[in-house]
Chimera marker file (.cmm) of the C-alpha trace (Angstrom):
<marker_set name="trace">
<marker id="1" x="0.000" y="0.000" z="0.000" r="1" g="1" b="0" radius="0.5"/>
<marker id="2" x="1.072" y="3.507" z="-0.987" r="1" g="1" b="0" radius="0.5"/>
<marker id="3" x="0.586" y="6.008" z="1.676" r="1" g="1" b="0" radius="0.5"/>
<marker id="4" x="-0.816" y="9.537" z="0.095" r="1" g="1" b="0" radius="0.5"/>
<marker id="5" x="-1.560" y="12.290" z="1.422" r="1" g="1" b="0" radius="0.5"/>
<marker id="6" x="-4.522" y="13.530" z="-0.820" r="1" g="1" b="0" radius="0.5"/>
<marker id="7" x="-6.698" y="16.773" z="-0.775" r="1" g="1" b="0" radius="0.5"/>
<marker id="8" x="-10.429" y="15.309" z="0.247" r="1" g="1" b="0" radius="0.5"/>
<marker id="9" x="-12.128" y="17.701" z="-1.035" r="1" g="1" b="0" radius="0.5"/>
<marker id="10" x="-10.951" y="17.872" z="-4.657" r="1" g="1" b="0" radius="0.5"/>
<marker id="11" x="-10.461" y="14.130" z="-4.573" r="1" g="1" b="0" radius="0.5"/>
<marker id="12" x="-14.215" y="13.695" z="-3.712" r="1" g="1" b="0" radius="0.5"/>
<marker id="13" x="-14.415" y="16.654" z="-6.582" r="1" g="1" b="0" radius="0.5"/>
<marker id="14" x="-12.997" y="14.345" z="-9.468" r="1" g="1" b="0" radius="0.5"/>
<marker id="15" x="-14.755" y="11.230" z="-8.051" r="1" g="1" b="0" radius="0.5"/>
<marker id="16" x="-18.204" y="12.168" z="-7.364" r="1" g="1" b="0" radius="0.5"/>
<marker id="17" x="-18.591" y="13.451" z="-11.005" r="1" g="1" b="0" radius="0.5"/>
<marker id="18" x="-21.627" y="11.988" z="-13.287" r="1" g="1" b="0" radius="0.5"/>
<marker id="19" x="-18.971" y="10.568" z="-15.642" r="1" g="1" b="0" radius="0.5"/>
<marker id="20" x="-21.600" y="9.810" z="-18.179" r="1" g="1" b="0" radius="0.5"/>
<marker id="21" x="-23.862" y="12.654" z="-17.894" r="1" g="1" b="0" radius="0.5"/>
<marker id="22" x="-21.819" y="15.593" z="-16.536" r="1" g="1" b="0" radius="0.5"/>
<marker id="23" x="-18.595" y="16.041" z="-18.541" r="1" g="1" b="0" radius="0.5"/>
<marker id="24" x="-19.137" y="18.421" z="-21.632" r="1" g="1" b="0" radius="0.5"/>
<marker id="25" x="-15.527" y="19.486" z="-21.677" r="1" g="1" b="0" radius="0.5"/>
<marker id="26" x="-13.840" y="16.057" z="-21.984" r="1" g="1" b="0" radius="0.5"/>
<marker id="27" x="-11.889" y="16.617" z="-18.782" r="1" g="1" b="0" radius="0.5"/>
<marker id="28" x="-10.030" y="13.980" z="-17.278" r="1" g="1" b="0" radius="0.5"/>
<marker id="29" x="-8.963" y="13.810" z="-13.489" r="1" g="1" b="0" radius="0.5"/>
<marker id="30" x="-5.467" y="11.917" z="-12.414" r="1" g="1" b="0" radius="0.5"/>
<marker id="31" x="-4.325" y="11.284" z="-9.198" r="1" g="1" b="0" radius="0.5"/>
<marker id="32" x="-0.427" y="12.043" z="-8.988" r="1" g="1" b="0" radius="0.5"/>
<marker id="33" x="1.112" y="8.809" z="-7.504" r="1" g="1" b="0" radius="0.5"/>
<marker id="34" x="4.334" y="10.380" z="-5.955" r="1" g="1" b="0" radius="0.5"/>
<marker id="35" x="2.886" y="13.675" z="-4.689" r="1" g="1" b="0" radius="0.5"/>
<marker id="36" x="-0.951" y="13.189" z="-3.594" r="1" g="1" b="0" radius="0.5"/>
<marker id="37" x="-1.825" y="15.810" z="-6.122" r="1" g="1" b="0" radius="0.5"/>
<marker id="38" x="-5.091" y="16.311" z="-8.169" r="1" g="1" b="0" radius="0.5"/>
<marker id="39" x="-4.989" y="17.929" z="-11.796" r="1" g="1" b="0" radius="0.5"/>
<marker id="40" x="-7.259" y="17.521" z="-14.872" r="1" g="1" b="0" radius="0.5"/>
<marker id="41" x="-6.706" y="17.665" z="-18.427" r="1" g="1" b="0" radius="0.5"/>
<marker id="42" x="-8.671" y="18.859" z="-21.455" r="1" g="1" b="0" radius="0.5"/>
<marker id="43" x="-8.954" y="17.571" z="-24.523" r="1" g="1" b="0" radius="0.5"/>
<marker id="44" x="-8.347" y="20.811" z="-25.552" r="1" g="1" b="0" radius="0.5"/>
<marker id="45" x="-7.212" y="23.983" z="-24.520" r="1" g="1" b="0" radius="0.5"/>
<marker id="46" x="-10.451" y="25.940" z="-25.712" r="1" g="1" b="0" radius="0.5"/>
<marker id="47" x="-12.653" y="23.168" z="-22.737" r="1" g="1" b="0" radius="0.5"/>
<marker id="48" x="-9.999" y="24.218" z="-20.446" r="1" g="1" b="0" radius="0.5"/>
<marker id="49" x="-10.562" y="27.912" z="-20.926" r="1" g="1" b="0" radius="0.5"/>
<marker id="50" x="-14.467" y="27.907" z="-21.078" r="1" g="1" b="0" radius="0.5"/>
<marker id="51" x="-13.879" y="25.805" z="-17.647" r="1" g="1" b="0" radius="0.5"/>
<marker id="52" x="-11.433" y="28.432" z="-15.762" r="1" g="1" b="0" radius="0.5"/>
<marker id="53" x="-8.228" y="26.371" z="-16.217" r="1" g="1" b="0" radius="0.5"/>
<marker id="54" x="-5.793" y="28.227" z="-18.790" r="1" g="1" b="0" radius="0.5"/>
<marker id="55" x="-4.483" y="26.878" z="-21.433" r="1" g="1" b="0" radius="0.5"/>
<marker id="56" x="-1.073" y="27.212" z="-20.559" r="1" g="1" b="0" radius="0.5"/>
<marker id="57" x="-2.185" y="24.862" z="-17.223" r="1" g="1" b="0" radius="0.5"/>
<marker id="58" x="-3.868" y="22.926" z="-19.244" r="1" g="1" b="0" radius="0.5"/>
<marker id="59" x="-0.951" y="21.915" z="-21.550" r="1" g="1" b="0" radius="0.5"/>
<marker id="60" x="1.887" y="21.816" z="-18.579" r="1" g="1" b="0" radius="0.5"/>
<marker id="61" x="-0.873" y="18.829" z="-16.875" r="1" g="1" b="0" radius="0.5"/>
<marker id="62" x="-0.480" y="17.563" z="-20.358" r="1" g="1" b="0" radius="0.5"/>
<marker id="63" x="3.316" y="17.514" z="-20.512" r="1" g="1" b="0" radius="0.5"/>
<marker id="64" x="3.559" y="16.064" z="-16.957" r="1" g="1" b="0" radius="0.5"/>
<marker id="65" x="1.225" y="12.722" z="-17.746" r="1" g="1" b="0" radius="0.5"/>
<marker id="66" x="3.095" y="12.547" z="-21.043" r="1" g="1" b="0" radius="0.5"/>
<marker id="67" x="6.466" y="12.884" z="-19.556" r="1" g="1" b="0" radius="0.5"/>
<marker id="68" x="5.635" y="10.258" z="-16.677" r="1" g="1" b="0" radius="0.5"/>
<marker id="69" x="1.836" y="8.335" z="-17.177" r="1" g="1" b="0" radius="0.5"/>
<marker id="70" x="3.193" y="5.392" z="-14.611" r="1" g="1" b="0" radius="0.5"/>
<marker id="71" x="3.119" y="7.756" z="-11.990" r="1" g="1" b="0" radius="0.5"/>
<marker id="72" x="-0.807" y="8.806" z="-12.271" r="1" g="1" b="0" radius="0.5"/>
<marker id="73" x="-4.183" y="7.393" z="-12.249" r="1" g="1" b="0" radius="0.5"/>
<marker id="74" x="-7.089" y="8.660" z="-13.982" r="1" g="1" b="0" radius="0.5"/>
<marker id="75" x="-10.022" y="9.268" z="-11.068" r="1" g="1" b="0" radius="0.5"/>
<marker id="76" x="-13.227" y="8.220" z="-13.429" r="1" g="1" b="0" radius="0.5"/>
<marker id="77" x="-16.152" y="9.861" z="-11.999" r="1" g="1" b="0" radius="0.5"/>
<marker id="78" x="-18.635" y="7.758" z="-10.675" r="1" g="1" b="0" radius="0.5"/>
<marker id="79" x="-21.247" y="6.614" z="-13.635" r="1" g="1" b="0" radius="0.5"/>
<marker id="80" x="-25.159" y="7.408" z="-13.735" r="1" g="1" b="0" radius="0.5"/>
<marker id="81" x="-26.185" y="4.411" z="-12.692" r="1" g="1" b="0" radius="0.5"/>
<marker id="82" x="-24.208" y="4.824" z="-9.904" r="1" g="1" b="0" radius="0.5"/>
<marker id="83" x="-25.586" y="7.895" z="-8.123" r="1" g="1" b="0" radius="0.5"/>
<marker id="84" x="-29.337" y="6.526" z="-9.092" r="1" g="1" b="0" radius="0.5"/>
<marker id="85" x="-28.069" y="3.161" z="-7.101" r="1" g="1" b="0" radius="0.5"/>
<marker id="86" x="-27.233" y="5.584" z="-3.921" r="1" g="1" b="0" radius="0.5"/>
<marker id="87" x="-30.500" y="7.322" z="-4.114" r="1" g="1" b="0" radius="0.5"/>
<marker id="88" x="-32.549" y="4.456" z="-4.566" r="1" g="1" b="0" radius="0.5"/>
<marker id="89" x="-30.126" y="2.704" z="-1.411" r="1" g="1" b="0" radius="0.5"/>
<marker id="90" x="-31.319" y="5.773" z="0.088" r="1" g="1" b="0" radius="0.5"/>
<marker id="91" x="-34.722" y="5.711" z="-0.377" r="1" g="1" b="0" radius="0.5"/>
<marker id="92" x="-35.035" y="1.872" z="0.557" r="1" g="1" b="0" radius="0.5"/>
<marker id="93" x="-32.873" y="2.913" z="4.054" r="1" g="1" b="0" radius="0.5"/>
<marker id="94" x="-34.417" y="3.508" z="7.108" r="1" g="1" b="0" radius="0.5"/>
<marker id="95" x="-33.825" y="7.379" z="7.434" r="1" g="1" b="0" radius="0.5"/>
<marker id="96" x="-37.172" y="7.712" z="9.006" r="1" g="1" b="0" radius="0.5"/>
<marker id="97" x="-39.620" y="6.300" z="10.824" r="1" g="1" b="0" radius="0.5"/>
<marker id="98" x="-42.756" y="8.096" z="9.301" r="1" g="1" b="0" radius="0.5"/>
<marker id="99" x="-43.988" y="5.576" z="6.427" r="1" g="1" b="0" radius="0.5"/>
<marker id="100" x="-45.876" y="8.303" z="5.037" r="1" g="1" b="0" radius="0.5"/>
<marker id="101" x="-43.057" y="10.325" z="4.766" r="1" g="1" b="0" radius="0.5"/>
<marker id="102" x="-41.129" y="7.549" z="3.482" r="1" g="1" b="0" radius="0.5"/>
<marker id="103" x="-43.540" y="6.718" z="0.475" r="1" g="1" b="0" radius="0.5"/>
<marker id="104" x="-43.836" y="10.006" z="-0.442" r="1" g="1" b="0" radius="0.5"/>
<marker id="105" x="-40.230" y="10.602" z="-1.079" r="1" g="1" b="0" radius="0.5"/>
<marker id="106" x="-40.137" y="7.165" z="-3.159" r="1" g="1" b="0" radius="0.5"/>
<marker id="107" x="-43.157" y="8.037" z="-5.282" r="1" g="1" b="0" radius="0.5"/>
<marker id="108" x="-41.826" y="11.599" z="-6.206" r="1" g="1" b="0" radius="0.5"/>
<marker id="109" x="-38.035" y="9.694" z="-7.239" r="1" g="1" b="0" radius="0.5"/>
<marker id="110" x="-40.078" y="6.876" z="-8.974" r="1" g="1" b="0" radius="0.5"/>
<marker id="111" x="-42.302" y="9.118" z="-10.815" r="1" g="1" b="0" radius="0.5"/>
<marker id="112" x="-39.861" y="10.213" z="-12.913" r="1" g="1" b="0" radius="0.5"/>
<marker id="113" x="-36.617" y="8.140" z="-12.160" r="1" g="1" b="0" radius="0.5"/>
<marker id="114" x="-34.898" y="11.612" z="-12.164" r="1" g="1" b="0" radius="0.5"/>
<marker id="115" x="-32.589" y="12.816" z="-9.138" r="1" g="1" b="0" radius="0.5"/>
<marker id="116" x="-32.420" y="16.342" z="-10.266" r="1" g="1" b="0" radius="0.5"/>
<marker id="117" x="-36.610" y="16.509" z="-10.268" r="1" g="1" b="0" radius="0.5"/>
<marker id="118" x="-36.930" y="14.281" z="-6.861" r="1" g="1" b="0" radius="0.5"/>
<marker id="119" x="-34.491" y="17.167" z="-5.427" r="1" g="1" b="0" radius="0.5"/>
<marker id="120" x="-36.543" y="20.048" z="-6.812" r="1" g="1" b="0" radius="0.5"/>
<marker id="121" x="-39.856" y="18.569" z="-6.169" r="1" g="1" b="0" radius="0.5"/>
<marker id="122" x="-39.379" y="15.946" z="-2.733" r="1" g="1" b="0" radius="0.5"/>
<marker id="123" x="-40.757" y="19.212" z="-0.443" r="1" g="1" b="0" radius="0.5"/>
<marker id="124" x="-39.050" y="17.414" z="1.875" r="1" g="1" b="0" radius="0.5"/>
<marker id="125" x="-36.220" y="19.239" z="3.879" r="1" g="1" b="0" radius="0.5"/>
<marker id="126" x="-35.599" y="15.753" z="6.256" r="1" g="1" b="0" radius="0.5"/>
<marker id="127" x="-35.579" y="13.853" z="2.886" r="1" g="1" b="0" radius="0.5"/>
<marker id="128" x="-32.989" y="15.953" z="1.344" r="1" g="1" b="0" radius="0.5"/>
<marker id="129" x="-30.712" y="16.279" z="4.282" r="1" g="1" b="0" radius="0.5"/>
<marker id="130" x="-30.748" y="12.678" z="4.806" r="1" g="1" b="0" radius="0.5"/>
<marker id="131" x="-30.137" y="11.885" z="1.229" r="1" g="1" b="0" radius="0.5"/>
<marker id="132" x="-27.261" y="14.493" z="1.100" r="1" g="1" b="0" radius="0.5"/>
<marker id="133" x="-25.630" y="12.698" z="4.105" r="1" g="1" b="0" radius="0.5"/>
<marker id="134" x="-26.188" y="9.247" z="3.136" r="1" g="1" b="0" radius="0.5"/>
<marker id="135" x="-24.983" y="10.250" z="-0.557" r="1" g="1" b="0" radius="0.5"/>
<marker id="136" x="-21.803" y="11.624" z="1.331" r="1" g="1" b="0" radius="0.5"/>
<marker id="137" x="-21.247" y="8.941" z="3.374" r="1" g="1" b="0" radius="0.5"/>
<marker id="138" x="-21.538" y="6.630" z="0.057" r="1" g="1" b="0" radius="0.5"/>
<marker id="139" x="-19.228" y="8.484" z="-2.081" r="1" g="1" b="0" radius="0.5"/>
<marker id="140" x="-16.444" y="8.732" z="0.698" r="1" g="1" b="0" radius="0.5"/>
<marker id="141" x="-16.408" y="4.684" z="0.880" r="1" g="1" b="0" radius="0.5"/>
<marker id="142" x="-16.587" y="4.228" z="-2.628" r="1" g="1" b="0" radius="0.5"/>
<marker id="143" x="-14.116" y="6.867" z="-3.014" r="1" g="1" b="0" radius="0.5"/>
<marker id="144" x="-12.007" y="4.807" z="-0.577" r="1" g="1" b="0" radius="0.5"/>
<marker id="145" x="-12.685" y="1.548" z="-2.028" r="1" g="1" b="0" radius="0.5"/>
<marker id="146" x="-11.653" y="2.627" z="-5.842" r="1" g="1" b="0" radius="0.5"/>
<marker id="147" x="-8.391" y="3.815" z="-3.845" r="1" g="1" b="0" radius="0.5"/>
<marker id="148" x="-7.725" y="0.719" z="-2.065" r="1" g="1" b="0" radius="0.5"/>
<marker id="149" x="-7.969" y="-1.024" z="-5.490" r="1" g="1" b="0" radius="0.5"/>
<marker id="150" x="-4.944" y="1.067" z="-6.572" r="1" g="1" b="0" radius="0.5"/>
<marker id="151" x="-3.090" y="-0.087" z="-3.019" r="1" g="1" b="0" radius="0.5"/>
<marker id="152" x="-3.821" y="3.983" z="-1.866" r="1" g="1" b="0" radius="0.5"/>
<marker id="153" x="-3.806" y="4.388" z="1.471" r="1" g="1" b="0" radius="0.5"/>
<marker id="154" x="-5.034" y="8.295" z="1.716" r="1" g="1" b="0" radius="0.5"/>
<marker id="155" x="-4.381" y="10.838" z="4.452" r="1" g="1" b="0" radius="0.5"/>
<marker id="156" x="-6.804" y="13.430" z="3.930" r="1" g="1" b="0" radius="0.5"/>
<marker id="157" x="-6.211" y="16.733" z="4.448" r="1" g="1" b="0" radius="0.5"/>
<link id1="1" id2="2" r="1" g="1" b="0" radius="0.2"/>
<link id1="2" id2="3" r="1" g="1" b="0" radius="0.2"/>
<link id1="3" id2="4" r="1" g="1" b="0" radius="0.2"/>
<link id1="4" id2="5" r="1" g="1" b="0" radius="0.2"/>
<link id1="5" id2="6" r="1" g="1" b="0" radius="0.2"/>
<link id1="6" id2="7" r="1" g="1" b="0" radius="0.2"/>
<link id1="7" id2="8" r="1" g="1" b="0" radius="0.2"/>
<link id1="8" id2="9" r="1" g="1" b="0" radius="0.2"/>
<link id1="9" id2="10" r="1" g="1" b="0" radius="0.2"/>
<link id1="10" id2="11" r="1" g="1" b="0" radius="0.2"/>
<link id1="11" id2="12" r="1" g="1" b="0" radius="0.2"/>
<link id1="12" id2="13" r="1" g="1" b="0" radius="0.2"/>
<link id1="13" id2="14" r="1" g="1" b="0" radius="0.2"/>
<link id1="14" id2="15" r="1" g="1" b="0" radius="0.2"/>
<link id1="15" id2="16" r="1" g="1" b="0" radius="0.2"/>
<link id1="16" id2="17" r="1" g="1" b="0" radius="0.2"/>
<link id1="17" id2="18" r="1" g="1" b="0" radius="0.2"/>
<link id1="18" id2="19" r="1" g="1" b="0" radius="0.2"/>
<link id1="19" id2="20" r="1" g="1" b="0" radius="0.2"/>
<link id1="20" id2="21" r="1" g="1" b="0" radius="0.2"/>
<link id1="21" id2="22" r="1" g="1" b="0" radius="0.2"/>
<link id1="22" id2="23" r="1" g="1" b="0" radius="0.2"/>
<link id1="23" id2="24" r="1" g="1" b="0" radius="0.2"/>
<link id1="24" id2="25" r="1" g="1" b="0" radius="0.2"/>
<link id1="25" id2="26" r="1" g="1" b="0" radius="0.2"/>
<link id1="26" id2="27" r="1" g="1" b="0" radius="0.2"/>
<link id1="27" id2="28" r="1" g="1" b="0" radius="0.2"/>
<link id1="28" id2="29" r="1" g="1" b="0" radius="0.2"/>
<link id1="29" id2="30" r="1" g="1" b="0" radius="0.2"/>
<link id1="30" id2="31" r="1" g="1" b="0" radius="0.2"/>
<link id1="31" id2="32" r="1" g="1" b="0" radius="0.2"/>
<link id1="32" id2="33" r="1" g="1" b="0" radius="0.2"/>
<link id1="33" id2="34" r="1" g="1" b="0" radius="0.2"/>
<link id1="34" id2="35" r="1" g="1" b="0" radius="0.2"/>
<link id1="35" id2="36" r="1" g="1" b="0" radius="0.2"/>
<link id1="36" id2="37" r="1" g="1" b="0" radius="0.2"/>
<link id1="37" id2="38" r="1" g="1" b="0" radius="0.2"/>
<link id1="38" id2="39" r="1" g="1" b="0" radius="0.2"/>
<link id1="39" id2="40" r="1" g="1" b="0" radius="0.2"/>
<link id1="40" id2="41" r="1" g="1" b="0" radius="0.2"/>
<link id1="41" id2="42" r="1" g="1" b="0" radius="0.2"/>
<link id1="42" id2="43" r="1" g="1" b="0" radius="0.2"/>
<link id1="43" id2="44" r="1" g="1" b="0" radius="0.2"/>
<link id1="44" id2="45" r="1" g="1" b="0" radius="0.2"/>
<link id1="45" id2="46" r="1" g="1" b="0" radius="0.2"/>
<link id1="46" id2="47" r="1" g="1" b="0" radius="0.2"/>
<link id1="47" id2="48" r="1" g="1" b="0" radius="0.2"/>
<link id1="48" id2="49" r="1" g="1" b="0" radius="0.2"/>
<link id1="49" id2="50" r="1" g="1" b="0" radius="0.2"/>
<link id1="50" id2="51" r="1" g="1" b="0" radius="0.2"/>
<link id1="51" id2="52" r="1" g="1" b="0" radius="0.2"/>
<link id1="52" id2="53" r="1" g="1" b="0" radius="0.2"/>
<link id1="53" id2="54" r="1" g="1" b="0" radius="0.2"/>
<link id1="54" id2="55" r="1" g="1" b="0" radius="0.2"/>
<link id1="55" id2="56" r="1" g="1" b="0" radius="0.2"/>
<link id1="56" id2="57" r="1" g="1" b="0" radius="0.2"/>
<link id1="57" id2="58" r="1" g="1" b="0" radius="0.2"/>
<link id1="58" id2="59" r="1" g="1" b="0" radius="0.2"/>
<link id1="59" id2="60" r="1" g="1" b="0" radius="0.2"/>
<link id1="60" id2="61" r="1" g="1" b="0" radius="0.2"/>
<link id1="61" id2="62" r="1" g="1" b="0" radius="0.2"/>
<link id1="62" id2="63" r="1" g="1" b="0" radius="0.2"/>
<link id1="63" id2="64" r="1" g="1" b="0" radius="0.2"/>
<link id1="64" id2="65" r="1" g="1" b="0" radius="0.2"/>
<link id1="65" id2="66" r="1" g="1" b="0" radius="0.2"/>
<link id1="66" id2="67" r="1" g="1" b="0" radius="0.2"/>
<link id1="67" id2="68" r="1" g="1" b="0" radius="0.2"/>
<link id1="68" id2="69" r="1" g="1" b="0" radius="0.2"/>
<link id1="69" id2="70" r="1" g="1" b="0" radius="0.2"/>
<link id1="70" id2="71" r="1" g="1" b="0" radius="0.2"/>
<link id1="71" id2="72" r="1" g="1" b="0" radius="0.2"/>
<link id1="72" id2="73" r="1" g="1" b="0" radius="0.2"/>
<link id1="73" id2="74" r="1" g="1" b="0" radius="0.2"/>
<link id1="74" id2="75" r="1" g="1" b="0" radius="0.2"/>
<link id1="75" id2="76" r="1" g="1" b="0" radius="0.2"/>
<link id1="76" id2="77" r="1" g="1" b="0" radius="0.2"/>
<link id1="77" id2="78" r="1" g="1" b="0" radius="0.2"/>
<link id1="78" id2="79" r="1" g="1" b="0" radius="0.2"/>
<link id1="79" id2="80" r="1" g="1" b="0" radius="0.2"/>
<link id1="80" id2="81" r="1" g="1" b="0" radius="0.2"/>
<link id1="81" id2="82" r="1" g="1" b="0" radius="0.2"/>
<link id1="82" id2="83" r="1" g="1" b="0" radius="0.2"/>
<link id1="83" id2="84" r="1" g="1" b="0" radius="0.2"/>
<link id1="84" id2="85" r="1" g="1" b="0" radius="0.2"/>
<link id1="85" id2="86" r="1" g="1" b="0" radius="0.2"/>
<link id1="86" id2="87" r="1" g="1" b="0" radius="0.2"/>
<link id1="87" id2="88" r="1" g="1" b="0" radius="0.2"/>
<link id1="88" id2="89" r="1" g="1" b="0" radius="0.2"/>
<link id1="89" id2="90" r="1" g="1" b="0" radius="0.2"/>
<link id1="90" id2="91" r="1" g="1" b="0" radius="0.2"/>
<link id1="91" id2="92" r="1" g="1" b="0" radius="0.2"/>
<link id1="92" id2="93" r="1" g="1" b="0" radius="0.2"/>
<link id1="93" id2="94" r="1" g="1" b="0" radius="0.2"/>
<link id1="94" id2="95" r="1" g="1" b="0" radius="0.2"/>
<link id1="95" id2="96" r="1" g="1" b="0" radius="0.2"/>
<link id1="96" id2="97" r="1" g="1" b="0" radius="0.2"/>
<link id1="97" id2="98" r="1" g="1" b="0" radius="0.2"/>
<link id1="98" id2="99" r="1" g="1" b="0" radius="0.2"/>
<link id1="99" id2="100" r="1" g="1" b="0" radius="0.2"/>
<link id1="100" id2="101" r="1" g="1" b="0" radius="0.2"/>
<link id1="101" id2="102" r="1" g="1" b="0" radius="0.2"/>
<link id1="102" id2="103" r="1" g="1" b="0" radius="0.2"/>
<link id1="103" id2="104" r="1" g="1" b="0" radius="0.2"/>
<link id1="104" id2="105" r="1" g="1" b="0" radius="0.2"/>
<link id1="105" id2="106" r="1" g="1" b="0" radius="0.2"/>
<link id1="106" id2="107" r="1" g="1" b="0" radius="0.2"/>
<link id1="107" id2="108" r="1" g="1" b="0" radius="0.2"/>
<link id1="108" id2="109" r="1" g="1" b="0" radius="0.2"/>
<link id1="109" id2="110" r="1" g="1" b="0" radius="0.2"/>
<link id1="110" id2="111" r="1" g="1" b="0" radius="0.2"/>
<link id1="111" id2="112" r="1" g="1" b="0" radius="0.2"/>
<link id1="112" id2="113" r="1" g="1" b="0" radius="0.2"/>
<link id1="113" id2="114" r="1" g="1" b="0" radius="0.2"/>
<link id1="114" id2="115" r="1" g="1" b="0" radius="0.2"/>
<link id1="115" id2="116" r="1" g="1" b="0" radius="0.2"/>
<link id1="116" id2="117" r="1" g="1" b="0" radius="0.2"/>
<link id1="117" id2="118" r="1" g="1" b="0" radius="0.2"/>
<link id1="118" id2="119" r="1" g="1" b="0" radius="0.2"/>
<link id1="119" id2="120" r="1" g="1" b="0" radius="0.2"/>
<link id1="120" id2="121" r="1" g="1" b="0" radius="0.2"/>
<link id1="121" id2="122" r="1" g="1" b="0" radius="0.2"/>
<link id1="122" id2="123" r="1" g="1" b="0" radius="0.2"/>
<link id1="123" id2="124" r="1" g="1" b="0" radius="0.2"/>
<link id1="124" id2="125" r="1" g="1" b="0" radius="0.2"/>
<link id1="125" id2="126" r="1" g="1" b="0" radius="0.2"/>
<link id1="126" id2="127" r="1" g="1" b="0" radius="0.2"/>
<link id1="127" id2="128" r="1" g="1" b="0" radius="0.2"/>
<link id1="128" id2="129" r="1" g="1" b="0" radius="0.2"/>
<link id1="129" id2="130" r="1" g="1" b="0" radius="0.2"/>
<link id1="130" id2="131" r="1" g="1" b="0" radius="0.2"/>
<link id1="131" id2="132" r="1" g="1" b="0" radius="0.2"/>
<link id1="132" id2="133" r="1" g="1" b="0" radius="0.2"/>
<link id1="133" id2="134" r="1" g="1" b="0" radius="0.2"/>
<link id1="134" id2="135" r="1" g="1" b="0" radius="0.2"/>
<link id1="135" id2="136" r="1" g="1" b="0" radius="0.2"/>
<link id1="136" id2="137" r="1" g="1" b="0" radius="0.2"/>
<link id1="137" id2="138" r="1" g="1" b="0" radius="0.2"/>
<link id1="138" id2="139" r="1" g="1" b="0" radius="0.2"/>
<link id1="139" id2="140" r="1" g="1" b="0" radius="0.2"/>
<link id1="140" id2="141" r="1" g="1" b="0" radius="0.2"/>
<link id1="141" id2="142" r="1" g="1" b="0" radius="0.2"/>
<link id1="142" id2="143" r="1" g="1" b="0" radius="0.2"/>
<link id1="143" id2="144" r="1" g="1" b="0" radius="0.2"/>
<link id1="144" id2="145" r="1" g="1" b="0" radius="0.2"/>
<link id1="145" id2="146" r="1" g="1" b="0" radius="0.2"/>
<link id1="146" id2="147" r="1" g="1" b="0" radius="0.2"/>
<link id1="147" id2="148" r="1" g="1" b="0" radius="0.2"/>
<link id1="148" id2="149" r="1" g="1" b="0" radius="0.2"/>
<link id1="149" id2="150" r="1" g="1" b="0" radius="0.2"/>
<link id1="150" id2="151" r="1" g="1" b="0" radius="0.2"/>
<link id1="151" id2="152" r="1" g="1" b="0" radius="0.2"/>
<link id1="152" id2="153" r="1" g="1" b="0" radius="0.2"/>
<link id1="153" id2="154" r="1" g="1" b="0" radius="0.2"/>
<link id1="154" id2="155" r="1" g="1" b="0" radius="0.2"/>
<link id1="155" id2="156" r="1" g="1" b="0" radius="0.2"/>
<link id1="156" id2="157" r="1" g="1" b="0" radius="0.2"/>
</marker_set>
């Protein structure tokens, strides 16, 4: 195991993107096996720019995975199906009692299937801060299990 000392927040950045469904600028986030360091790359400089990252960044990320790609691995983003799979975990948990409550919240996410509409539409602050929690507490062990399959033992900071 490689002990890293990794920046939790932008780690949890990378992985908790909708790889499939939120990545217009063909962005790719590494992991930096030596320092613990996060970057992305662009496919191009202009998806770099229209994302805040200049191109002159953009290129030196490129130049360092060229000039060493052993030393980094890409963070995918977790997939669609994925972050439906934690809501409907969610939704089948016991995060409350009231089974009113509780089919409710299931009826507005199975109406549509949608996360996005079950947020805006739930009317259900207990829902929401449950499912925000239990979608954190998700994401940090898958986060730590797609590390552990690289032998990455993190030290957050």
């Amino acid at each position: 195991m490689i002990k890293l000392k990794i920046n939790n927040a932008l780690f949890i950045i990378a992985f908790n993107r909708d790889s499939n469904f939120h990545n217009p600028s063909d962005q790719t986030a590494y992991l930096d096996l030596k320092s613990g360091d996060i970057f992305w790359v662009y496919d191009s400089d202009h998806d770099a720019e229209m994302d805040g990252f200049s191109a002159e960044d953009n290129r030196r990320n490129q130049a360092l995975l060229a000039s060493r790609p052993k030393d980094f691995i890409n963070i995918d983003g977790l997939s669609h199906d994925v972050h439906h799979d934690i809501i409907k975990d969610f939704l089948a948990s016991s995060w409350t009692d009231d089974k009113e409550q509780h089919s409710s919240a299931m009826g507005v996410y199975y109406g549509r299937n949608s996360i996005g509409y079950w947020v805006k539409n739930v009317e259900d602050d207990e829902a929401i801060t449950g499912y925000h929690r239990f979608k954190d507490e998700r994401i940090h062990e898958l986060g730590l299990e797609f590390l552990k399959q690289h032998e990455i033992e993190p030290e957050w900071f």
